[in-house]
N, C-alpha and C positions, 0 to 999 in steps of 0.2 A: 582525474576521475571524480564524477562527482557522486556526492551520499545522497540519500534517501533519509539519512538519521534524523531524530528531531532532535537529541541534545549531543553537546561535543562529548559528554561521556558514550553512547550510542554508536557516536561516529568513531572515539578510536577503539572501544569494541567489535567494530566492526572490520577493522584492516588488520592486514596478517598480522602476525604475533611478530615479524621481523621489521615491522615500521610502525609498530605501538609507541615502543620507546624514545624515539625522535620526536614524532607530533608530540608525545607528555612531556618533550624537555622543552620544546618551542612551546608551546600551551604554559608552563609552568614559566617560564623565561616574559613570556608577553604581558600574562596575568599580573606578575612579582613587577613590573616595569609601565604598567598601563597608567596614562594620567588619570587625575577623578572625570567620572562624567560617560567615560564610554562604556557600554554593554554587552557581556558576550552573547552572541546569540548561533544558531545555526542559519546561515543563509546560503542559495545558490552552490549547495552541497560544501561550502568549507566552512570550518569554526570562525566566525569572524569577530571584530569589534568595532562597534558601530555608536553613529552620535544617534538620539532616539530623536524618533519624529516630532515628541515633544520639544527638542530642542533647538531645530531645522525642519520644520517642514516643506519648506518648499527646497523639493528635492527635482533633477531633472525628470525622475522615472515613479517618482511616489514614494522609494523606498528610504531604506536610512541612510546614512552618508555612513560608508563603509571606511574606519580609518586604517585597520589592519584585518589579516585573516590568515590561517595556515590552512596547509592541505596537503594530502601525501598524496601525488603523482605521480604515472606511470615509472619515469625513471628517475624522480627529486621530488624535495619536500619543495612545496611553495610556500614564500615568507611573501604573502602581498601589504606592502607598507605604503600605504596609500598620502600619509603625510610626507613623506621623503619626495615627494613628485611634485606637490605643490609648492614646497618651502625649497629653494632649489641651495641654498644654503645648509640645510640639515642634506640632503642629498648629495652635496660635495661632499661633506667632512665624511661621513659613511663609505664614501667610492674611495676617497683618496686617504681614508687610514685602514681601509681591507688592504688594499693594492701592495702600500706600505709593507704589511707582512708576508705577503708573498702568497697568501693564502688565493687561489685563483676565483676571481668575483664573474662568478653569473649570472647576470643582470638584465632583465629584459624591461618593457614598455610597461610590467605590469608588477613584475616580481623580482625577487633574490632567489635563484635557484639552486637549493642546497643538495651535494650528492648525498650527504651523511654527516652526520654531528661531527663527526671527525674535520671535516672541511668545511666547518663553519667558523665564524668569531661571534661566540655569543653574546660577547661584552658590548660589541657593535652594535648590534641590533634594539641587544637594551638601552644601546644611550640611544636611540635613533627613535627607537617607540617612546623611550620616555619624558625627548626633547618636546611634542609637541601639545600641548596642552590644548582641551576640545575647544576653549571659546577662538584661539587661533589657529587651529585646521578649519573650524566653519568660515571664518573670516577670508582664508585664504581661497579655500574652495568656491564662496560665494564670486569673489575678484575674479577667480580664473573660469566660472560659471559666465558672468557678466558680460567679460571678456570676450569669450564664446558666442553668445549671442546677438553683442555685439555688430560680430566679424558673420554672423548668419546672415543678421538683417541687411548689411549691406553686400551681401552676396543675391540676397534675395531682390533689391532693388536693383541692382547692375542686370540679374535673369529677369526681369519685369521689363528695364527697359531697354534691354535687345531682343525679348520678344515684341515687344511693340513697335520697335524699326520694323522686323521683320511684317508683321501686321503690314505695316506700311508698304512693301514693298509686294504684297501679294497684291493689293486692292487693282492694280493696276490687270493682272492675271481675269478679275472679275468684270474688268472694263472691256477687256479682250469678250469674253466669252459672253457677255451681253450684245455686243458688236457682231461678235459669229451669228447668235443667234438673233437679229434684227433681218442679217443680210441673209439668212435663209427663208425667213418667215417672205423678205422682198420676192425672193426669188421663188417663191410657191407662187408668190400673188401672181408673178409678171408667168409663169406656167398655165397658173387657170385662165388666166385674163386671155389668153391669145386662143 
């Protein structure tokens, strides 16, 4: 669900009285654990922490490089940790010492999806947030940015030149229909001519 708030105090203002407490224990947990350098801010309706544009600007979208954010969700809290994705070594240790406890890991493409402080490991997550320090999530992010682009460009030459086979293979369609139309324009002459 996304906010309309402009500051994170606004936003947990804003959600029922029965999921205050959570976002201020993940809010207080991220803030106590944040390396130097990132910002909180409100973006895209959840509290995030982000590298500033001064320090990254060339971003895909403009915006800032988002390294974490929370957000209370229809039916979970979202823990989106955006360093864990890139360093795929902080992203094991994280997966495979939840699993460990037994505590059941919900884990998606984007997020940690928590039903309740109860079913969370808060210990986890602070060493996860506080494993990755900003000049090495922008390093990393840039690689896997690069990477990306990379693998565009040459998607983009292989579509250029199987479209221009194709080019090639129409022209002939063109030679036809120049041909039709010669042989009718004959056939009007040899009409009037008689």
């Amino acid at each position: 669900m996304q906010s309309q708030a402009k500051t994170p105090q606004e936003y947990i203002d804003s959600l029922p009285e029965d999921r205050r407490d959570t976002i201020k224990k993940l809010r207080t947990l991220i803030r106590k654990n944040l390396p130097k350098g990132y910002k909180e801010q409100m973006r895209w309706g959840f509290i995030c922490y982000e590298v500033p544009l001064s320090v990254c600007p060339d971003t895909y979208n403009g915006e800032p490089l988002m390294y974490a954010a929370i957000a209370s969700q229809k039916r979970h809290y979202g823990v989106y940790m955006c360093g864990i994705y890139v360093l795929p070594g902080v992203f094991k240790r994280l997966t495979t010492e939840w699993k460990k406890r037994g505590t059941r890991l919900d884990i998606g493409k984007s997020c940690i999806r928590i039903a309740s402080w109860e079913k969370c490991e808060p210990d986890l997550i602070a060493e996860a947030i506080a494993s990755v320090p900003m000049k090495q999530f922008v390093a990393a992010t840039n690689a896997a940015t690069s990477t990306r682009k990379k693998n565009a460009a040459k998607k983009k030459a292989v579509k250029k030149k199987s479209t221009t086979k194709k080019t090639t293979r129409k022209s002939p369609t063109k030679k036809t229909a120049a041909k039709k139309k010669s042989r009718k324009k004959t056939a009007v002459k040899k009409i009037l001519a008689r």
